[in-house]
One Martini backbone bead per residue (centre of mass of N, CA, C, O) as a GRO file, in nm:
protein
  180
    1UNK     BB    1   8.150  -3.408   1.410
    2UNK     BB    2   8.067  -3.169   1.612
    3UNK     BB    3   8.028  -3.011   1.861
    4UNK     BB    4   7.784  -2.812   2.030
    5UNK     BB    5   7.764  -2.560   2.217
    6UNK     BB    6   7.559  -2.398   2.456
    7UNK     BB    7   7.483  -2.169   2.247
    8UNK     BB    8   7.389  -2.312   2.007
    9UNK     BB    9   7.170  -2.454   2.152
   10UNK     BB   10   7.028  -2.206   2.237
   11UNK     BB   11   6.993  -2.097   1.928
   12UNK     BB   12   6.827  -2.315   1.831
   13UNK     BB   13   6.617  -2.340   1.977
   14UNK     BB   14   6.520  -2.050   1.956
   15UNK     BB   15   6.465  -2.094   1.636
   16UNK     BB   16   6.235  -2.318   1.720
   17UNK     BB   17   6.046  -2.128   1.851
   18UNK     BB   18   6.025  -1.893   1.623
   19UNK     BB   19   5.929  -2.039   1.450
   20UNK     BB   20   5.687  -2.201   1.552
   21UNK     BB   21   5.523  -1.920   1.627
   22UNK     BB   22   5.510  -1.864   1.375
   23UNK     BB   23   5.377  -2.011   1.289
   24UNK     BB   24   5.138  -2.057   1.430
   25UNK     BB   25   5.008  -1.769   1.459
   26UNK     BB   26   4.964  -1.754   1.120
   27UNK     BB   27   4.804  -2.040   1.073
   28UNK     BB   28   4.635  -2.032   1.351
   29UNK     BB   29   4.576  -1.771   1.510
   30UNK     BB   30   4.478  -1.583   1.266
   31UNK     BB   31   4.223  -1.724   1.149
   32UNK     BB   32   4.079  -1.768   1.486
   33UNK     BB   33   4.036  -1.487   1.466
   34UNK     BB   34   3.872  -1.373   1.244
   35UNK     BB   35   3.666  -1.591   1.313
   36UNK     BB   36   3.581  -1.455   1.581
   37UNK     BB   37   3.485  -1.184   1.471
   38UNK     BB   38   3.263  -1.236   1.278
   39UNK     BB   39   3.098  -1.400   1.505
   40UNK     BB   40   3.054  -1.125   1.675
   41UNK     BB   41   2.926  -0.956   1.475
   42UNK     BB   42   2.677  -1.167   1.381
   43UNK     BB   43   2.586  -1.175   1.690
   44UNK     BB   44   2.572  -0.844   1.688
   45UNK     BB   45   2.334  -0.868   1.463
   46UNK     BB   46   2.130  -1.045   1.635
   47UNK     BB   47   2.057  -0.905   1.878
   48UNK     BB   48   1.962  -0.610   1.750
   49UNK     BB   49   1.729  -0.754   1.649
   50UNK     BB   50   1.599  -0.885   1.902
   51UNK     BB   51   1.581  -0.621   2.035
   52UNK     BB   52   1.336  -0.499   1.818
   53UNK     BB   53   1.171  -0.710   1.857
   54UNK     BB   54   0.851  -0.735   1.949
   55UNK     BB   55   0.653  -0.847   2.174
   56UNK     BB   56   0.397  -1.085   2.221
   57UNK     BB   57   0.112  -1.087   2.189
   58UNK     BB   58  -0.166  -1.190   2.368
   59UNK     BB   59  -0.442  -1.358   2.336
   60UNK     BB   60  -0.604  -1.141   2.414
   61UNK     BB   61  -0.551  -0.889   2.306
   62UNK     BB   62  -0.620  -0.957   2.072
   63UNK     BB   63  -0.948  -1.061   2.104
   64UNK     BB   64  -1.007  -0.773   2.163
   65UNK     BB   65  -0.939  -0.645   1.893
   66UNK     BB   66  -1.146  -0.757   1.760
   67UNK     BB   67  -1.402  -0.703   1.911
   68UNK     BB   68  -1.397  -0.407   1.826
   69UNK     BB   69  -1.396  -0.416   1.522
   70UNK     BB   70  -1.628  -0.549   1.497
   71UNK     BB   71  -1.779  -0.355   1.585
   72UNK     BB   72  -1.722  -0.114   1.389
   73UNK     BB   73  -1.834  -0.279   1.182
   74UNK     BB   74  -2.117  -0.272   1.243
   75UNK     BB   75  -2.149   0.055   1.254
   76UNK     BB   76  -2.064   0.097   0.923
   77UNK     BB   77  -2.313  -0.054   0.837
   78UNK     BB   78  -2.498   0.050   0.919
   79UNK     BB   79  -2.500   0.298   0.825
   80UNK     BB   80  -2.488   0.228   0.519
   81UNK     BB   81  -2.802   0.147   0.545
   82UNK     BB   82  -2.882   0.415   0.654
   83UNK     BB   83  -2.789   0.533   0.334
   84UNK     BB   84  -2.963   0.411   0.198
   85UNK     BB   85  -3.251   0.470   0.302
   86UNK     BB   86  -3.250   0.794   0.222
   87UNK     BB   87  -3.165   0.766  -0.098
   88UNK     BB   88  -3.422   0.637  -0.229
   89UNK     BB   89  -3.534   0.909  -0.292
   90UNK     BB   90  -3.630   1.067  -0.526
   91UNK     BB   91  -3.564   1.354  -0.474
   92UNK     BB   92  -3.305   1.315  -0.374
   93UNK     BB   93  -3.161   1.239  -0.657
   94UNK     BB   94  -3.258   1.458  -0.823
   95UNK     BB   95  -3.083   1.664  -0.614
   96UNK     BB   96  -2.816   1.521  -0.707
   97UNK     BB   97  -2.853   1.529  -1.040
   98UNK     BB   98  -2.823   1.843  -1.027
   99UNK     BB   99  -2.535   1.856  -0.880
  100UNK     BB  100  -2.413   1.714  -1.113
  101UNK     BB  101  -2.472   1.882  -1.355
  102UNK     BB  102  -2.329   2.149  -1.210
  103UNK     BB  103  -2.063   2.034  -1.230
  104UNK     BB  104  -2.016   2.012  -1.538
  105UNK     BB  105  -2.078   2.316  -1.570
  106UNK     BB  106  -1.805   2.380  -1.459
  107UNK     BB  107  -1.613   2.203  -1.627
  108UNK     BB  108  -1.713   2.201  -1.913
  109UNK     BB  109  -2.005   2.024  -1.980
  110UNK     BB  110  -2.218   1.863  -2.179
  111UNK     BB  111  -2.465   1.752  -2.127
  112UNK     BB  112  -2.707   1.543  -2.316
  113UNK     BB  113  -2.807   1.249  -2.143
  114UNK     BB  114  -3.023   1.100  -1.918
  115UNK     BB  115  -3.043   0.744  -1.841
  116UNK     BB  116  -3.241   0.519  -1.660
  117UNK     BB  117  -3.208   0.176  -1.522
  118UNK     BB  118  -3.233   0.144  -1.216
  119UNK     BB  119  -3.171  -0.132  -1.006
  120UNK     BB  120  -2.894  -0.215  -0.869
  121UNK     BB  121  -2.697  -0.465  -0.728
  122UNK     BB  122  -2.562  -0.479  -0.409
  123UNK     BB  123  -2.443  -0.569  -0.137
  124UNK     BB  124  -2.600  -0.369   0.059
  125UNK     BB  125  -2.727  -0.212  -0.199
  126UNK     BB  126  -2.899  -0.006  -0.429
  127UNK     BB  127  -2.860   0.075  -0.699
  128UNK     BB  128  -2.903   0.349  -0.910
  129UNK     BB  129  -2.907   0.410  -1.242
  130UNK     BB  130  -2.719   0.615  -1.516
  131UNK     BB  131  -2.706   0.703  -1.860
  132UNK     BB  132  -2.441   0.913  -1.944
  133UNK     BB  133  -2.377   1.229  -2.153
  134UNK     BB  134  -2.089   1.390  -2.259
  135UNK     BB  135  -1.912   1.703  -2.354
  136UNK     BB  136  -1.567   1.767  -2.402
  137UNK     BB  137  -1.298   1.750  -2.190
  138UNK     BB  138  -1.040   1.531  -2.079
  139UNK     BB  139  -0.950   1.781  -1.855
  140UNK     BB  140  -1.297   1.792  -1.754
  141UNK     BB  141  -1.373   1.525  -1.687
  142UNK     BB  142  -1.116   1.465  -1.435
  143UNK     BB  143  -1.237   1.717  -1.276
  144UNK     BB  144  -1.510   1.579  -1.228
  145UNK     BB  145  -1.426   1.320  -1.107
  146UNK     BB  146  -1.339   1.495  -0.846
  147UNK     BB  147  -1.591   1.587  -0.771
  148UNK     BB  148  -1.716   1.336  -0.719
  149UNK     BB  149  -1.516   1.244  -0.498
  150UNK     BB  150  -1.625   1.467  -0.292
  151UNK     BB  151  -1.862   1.379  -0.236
  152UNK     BB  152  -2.052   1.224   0.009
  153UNK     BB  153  -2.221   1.045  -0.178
  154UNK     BB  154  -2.257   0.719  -0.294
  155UNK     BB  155  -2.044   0.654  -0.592
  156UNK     BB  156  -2.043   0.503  -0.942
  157UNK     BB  157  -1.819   0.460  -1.166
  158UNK     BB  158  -1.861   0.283  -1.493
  159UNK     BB  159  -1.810   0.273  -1.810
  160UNK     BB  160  -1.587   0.434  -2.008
  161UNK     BB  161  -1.648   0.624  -2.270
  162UNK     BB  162  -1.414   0.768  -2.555
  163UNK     BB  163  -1.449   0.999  -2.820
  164UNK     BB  164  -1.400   1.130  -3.097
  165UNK     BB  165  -1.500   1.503  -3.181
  166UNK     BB  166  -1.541   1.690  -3.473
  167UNK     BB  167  -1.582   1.950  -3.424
  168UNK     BB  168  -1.334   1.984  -3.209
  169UNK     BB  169  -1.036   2.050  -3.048
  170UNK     BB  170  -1.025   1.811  -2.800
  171UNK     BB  171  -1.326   1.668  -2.825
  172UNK     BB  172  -1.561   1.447  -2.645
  173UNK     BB  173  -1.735   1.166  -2.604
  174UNK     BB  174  -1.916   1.088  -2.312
  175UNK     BB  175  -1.947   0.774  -2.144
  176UNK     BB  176  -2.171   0.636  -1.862
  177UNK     BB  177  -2.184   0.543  -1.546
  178UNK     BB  178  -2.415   0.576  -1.283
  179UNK     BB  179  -2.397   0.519  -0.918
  180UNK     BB  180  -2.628   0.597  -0.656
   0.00000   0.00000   0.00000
């Protein structure tokens, strides 16, 4: 075997360094070059998040707000049950009753008969119940419940029936309970 020249060990070497950095870049470099990008797109989708959400409220803060709704709600409670004993007048009911007659008829509603029921209890005050009987369309009928729902005075309707009436097309029979 021969001896190698000096130029040949140093391109022997150079080829070794070339090859070795090339496989290292390849390799081990460019994988953790990859891995440490991904690591901070979602660092900075952690930070982005954490700066966004809002400080947390200290527990006064809190206890202040809770006292304050806690007002609001007995103040909201008083308004309602002395608006339930306002209601509870006859006259009033019936001057009520009459502004619903008027909205059916408005609506193109035949009431057929109103029967009171007496008073149901509620939560907070007893309803006046009223088992209500009216013809007409379903179309009519629908339109009567958005004007009940637009009235000031507190109203339930439940127990929705609804037949169908022979005599004319599209025409029902309905029946419903009202408490007011």
């Amino acid at each position: 075997m021969r001896k190698l020249t000096k130029l040949e060990k140093f391109g022997l070497v150079a080829a070794v360094i070339v090859a070795g950095t090339y496989f290292y870049i390849g390799k081990v470099y460019d994988p953790e070059a990859k891995a440490l990008k991904k690591t901070v797109i979602k660092l900075n989708k952690v930070v982005k998040e954490h700066s966004s959400l809002k400080d947390i409220s200290s527990i006064k803060s809190i206890n202040n707000t809770i006292k304050k709704r806690e007002k609001k709600l007995e103040e909201i409670v008083y308004v309602l049950e002395n608006t339930a004993k306002k209601r509870d007048g006859e006259a009033e009911i019936t001057e009520l009753l009459s502004r619903i007659n008027s909205l059916a008829e408005q609506n193109r509603l035949a009431m057929t008969s109103i029967i009171p029921k007496g008073g149901i209890k509620g939560v907070l005050f007893a309803w006046s119940g009223f088992d209500l009987d009216m013809k007409g369309s379903f179309f009519s009928f629908v339109n009567f419940l958005s004007g009940l729902e637009k009235m000031s005075e507190p109203l339930r309707v439940k127990d929705i029936c609804m037949e169908r009436n022979g005599e004319k097309e599209g025409a029902l029979n309905i029946c419903f309970t009202l408490m007011i």
